[in-house]
VOGUGU-8045 format. One record per atom (N, C-alpha, C): residue number from 1; residue in one letter; chain; atom name; x, y, z. Coordinates in steps of 0.02 Angstrom, whole numbers, plus 50000, padded with zeros to 5 digits. Atoms other than C-alpha are relative to their C-alpha. Layout:
! VOGUGU-8045
+-----+------+-----+------+-------+-------+-------+
: seq : type : mol : atom :  east : north :    up :
+-----+------+-----+------+-------+-------+-------+
: NUM :    A :   A :   CA :     X :     Y :     Z :
...
+-----+------+-----+------+-------+-------+-------+
END
This chain:
! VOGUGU-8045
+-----+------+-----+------+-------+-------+-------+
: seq : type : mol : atom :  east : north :    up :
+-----+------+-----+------+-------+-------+-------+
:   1 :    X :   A :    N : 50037 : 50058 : 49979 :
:   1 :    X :   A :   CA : 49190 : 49445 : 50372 :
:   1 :    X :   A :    C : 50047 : 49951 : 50036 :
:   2 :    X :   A :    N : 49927 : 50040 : 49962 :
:   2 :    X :   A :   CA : 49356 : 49340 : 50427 :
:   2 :    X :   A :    C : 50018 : 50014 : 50064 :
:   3 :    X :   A :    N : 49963 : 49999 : 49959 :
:   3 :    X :   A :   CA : 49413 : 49440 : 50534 :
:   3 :    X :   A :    C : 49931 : 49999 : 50052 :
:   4 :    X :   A :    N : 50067 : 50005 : 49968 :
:   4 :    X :   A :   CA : 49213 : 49430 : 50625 :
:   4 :    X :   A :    C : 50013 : 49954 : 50044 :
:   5 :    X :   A :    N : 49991 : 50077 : 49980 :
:   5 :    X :   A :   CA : 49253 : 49243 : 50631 :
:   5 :    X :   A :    C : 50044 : 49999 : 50032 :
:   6 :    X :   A :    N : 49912 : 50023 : 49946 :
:   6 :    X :   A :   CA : 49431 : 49252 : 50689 :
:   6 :    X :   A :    C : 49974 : 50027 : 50088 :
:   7 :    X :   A :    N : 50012 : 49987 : 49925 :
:   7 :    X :   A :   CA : 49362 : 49365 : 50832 :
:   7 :    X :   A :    C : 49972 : 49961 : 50044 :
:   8 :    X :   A :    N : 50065 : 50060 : 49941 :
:   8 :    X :   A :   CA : 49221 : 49238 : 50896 :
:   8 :    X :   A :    C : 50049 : 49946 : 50027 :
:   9 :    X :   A :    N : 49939 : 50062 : 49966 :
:   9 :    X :   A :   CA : 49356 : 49111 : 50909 :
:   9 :    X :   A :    C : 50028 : 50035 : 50047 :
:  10 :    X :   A :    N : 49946 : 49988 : 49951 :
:  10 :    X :   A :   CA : 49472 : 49218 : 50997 :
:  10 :    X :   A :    C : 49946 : 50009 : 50060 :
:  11 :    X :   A :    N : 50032 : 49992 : 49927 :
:  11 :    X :   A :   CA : 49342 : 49276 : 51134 :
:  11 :    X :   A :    C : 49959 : 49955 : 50023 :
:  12 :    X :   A :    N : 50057 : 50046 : 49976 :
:  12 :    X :   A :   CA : 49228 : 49127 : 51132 :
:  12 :    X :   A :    C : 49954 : 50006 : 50067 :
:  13 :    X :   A :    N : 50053 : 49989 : 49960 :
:  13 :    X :   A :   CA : 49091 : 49210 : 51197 :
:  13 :    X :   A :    C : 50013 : 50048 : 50072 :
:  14 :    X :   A :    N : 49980 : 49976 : 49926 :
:  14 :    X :   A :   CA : 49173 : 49271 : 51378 :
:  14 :    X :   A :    C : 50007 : 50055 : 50023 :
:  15 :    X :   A :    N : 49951 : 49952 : 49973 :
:  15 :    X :   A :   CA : 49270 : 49404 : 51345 :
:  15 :    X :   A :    C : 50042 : 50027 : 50024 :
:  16 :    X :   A :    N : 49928 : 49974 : 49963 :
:  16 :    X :   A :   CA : 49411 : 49382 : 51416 :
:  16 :    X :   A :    C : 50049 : 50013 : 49969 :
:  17 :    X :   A :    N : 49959 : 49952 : 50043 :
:  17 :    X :   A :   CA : 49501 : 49404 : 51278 :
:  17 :    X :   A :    C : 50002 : 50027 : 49950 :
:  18 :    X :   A :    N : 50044 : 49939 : 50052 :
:  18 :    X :   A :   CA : 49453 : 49531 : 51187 :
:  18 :    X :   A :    C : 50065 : 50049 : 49994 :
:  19 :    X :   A :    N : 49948 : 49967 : 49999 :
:  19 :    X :   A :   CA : 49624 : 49628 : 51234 :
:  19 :    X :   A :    C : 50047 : 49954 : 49956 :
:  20 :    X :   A :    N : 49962 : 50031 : 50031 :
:  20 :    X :   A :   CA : 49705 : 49490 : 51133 :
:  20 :    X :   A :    C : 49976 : 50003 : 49914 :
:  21 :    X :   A :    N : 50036 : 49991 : 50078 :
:  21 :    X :   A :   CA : 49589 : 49504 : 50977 :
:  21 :    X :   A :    C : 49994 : 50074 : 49993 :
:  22 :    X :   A :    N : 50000 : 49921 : 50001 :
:  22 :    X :   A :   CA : 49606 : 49713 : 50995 :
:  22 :    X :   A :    C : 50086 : 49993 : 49974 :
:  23 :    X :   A :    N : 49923 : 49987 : 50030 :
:  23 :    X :   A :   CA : 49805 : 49688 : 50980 :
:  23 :    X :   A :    C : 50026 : 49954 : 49932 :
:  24 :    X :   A :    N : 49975 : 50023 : 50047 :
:  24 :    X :   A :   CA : 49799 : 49570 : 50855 :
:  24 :    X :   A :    C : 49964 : 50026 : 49938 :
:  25 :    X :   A :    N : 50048 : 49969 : 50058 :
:  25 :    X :   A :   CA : 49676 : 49666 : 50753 :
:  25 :    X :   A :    C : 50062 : 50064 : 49979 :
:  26 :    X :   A :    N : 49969 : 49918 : 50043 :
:  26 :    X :   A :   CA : 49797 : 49837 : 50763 :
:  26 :    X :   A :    C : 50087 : 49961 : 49978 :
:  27 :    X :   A :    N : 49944 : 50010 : 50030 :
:  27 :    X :   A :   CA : 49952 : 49729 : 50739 :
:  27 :    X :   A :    C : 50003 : 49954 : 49914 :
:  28 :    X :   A :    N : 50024 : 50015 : 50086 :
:  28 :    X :   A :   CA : 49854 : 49651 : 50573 :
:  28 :    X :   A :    C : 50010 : 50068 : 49956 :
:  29 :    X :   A :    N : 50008 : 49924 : 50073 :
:  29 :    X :   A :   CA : 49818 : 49828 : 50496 :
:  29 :    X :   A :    C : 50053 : 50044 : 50003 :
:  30 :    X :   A :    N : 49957 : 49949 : 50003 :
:  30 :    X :   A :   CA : 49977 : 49913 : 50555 :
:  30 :    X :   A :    C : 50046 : 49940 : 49926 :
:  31 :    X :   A :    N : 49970 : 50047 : 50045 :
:  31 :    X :   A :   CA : 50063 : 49754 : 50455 :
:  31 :    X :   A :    C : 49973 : 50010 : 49905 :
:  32 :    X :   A :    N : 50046 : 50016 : 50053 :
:  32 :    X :   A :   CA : 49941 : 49759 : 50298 :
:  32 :    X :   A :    C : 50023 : 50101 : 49976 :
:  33 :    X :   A :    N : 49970 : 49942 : 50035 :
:  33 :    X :   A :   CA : 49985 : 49958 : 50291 :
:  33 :    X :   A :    C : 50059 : 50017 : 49983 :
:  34 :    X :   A :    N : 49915 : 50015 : 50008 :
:  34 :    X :   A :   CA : 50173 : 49924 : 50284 :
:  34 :    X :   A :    C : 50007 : 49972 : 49921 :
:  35 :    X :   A :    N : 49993 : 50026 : 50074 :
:  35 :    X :   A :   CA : 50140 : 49814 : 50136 :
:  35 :    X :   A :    C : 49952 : 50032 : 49955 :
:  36 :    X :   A :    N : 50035 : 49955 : 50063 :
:  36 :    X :   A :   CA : 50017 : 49947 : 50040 :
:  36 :    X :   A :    C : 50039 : 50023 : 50002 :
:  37 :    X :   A :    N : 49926 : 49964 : 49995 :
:  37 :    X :   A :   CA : 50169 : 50064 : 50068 :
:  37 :    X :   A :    C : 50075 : 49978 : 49955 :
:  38 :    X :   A :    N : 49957 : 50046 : 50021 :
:  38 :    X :   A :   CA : 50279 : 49928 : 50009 :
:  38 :    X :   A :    C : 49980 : 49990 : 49903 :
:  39 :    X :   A :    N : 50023 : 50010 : 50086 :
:  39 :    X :   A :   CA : 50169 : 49915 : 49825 :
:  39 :    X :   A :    C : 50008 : 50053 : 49979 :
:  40 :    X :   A :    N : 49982 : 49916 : 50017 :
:  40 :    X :   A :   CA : 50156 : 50096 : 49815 :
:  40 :    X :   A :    C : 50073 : 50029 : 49984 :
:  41 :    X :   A :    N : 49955 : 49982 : 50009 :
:  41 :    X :   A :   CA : 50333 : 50120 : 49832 :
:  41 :    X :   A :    C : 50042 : 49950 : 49931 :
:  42 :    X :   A :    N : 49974 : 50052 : 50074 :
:  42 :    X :   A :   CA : 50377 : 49948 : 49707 :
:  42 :    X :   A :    C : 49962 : 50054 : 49934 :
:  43 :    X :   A :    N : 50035 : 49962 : 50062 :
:  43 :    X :   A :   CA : 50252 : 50052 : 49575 :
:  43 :    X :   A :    C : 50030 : 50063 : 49981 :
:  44 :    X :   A :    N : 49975 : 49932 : 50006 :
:  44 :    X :   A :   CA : 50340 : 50206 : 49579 :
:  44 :    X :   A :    C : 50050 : 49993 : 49978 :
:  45 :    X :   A :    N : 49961 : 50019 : 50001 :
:  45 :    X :   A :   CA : 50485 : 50156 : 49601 :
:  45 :    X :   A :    C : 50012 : 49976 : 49940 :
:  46 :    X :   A :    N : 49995 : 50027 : 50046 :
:  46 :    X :   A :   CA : 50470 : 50045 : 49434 :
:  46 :    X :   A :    C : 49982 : 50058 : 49935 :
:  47 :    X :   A :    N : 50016 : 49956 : 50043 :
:  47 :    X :   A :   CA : 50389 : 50179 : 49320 :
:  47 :    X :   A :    C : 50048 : 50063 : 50015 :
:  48 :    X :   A :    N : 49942 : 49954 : 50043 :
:  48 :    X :   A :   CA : 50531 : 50294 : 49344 :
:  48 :    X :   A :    C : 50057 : 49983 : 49999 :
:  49 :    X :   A :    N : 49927 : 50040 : 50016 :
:  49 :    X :   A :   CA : 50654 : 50172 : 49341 :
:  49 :    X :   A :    C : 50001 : 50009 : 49915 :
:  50 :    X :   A :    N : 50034 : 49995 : 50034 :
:  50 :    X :   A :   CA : 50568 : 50150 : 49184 :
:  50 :    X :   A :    C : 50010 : 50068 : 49935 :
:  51 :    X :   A :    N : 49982 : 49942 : 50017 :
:  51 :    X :   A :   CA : 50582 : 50323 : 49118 :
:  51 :    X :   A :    C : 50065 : 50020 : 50014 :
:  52 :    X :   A :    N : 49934 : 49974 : 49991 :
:  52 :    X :   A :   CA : 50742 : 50368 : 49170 :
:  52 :    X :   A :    C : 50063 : 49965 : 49985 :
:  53 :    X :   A :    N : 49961 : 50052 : 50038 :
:  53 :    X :   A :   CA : 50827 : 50209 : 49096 :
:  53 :    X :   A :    C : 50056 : 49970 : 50074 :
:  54 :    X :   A :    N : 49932 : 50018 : 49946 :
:  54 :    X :   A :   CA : 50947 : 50172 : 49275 :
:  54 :    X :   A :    C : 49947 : 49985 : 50058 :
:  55 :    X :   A :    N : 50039 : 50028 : 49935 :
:  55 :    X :   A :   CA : 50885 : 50121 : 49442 :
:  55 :    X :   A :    C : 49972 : 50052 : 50040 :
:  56 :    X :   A :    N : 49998 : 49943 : 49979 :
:  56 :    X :   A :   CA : 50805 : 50253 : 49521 :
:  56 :    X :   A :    C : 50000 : 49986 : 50079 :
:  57 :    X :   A :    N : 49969 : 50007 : 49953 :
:  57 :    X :   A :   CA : 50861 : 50316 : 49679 :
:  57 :    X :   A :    C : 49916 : 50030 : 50052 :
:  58 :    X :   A :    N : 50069 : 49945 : 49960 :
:  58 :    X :   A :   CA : 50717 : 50386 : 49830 :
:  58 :    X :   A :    C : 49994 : 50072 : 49994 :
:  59 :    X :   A :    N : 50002 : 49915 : 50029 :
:  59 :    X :   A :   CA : 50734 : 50560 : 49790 :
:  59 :    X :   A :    C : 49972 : 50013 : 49929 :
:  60 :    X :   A :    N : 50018 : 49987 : 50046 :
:  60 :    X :   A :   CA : 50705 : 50520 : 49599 :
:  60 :    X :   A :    C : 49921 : 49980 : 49987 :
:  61 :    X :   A :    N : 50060 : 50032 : 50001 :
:  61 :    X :   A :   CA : 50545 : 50435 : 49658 :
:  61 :    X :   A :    C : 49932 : 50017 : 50028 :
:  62 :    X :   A :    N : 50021 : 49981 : 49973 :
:  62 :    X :   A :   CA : 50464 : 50517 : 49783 :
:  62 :    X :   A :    C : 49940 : 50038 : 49991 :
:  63 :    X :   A :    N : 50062 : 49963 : 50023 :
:  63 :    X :   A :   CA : 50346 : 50628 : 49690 :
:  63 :    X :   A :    C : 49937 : 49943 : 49990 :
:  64 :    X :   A :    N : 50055 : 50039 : 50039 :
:  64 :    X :   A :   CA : 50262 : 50485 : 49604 :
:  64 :    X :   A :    C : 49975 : 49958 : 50037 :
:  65 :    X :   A :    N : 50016 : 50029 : 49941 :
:  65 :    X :   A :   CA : 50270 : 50405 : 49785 :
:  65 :    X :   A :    C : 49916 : 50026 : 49997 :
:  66 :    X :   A :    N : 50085 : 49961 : 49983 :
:  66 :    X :   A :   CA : 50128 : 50518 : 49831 :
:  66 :    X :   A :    C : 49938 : 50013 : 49947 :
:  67 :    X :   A :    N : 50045 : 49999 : 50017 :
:  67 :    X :   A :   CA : 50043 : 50539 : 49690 :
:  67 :    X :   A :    C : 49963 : 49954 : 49957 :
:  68 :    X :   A :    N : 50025 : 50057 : 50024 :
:  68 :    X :   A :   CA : 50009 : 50354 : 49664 :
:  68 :    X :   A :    C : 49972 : 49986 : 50074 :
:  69 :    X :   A :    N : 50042 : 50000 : 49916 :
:  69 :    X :   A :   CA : 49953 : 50380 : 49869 :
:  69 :    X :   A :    C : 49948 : 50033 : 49996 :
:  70 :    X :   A :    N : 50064 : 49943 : 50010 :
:  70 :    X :   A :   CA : 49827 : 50514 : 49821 :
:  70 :    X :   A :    C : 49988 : 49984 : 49939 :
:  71 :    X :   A :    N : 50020 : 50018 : 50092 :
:  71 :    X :   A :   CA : 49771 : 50431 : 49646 :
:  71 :    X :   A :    C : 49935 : 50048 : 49995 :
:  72 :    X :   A :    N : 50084 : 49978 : 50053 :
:  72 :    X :   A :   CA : 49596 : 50537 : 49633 :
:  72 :    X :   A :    C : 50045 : 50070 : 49980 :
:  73 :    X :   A :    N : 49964 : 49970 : 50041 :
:  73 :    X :   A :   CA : 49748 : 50682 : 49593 :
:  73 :    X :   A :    C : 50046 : 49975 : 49943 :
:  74 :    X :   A :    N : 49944 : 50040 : 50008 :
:  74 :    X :   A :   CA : 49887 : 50570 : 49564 :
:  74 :    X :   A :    C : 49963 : 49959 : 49923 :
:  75 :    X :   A :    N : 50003 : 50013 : 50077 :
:  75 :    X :   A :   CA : 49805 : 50492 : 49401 :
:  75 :    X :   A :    C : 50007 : 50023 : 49929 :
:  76 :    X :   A :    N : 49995 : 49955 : 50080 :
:  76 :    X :   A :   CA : 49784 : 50648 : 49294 :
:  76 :    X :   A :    C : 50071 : 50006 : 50001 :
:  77 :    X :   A :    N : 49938 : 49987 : 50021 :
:  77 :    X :   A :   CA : 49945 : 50679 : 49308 :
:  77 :    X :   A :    C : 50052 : 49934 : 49980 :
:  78 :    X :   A :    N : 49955 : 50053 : 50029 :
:  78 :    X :   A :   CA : 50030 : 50497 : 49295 :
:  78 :    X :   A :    C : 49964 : 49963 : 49937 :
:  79 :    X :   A :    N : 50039 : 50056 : 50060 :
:  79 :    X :   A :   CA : 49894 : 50428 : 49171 :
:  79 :    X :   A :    C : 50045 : 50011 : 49932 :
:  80 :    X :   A :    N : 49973 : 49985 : 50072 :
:  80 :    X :   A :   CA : 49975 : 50530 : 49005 :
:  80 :    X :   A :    C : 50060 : 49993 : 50009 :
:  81 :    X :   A :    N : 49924 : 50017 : 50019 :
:  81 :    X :   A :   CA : 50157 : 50474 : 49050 :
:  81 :    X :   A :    C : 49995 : 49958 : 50011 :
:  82 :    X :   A :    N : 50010 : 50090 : 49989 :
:  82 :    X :   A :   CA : 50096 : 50290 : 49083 :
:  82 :    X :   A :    C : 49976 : 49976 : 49922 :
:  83 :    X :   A :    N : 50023 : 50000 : 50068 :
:  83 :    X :   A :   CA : 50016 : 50296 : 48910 :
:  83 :    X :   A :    C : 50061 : 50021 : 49974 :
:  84 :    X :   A :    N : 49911 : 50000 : 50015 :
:  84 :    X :   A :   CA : 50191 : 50376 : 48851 :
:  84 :    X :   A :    C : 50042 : 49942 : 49983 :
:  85 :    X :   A :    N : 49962 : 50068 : 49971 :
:  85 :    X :   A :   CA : 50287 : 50236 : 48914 :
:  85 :    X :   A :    C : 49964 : 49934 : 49955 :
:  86 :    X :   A :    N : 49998 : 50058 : 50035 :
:  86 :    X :   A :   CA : 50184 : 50111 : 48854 :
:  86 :    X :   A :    C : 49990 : 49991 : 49918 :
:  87 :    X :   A :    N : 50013 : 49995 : 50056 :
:  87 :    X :   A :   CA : 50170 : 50165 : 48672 :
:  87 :    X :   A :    C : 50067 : 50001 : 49976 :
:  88 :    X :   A :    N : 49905 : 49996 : 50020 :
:  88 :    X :   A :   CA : 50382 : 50173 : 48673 :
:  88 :    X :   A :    C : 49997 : 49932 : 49991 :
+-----+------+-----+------+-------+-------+-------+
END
C-alpha cells in the first residue's frame, strides 16, 4: 500500500517519471533482500555458535544457512535441535 502512495507522488499523474519510481522500486527490494540474507545469516550463525560453544566460522554455518532459507524443509530438521538447545 506505501509503496502505491510513494509511486503517485513520484509520477504525479504524467508519467514522466515512472523510470525513476521503476529504479527506486528494484533498488528498494534488491536492498530489503540483502537484509533478509543478513537475518538469515545472524540466525544461523547464532544457533551454531550456540551449539558448538566458539564463534562459528561460514563453513560451520552454512548448512543451517539454507535450511533456515527453505524453512517448509528446514524446520523438521532444525525444530528438534532448537528444542535441544533450549532445554540445556
Amino acid at each position: 500500500m506505501g509503496t502505491i502512495i510513494y509511486m503517485g507522488f513520484l509520477t504525479d499523474g504524467s508519467g514522466d517519471n515512472v523510470a525513476v519510481a521503476g529504479i527506486a522500486i528494484v533498488v528498494l527490494h534488491l536492498l530489503s533482500m540483502v537484509f533478509i540474507f543478513m537475518g538469515l545469516r545472524f540466525a544461523a550463525k547464532t544457533m551454531k555458535t550456540v551449539e558448538l560453544g566458539r564463534v562459528a566460522k561460514f563453513g560451520d554455518y552454512v548448512g543451517e544457512l539454507f535450511l533456515i532459507w527453505f524453512s517448509i524443509i528446514g524446520y523438521w530438521v532444525l525444530q528438534p535441535r532448537l528444542n535441544k538447545l533450549i532445554k540445556e
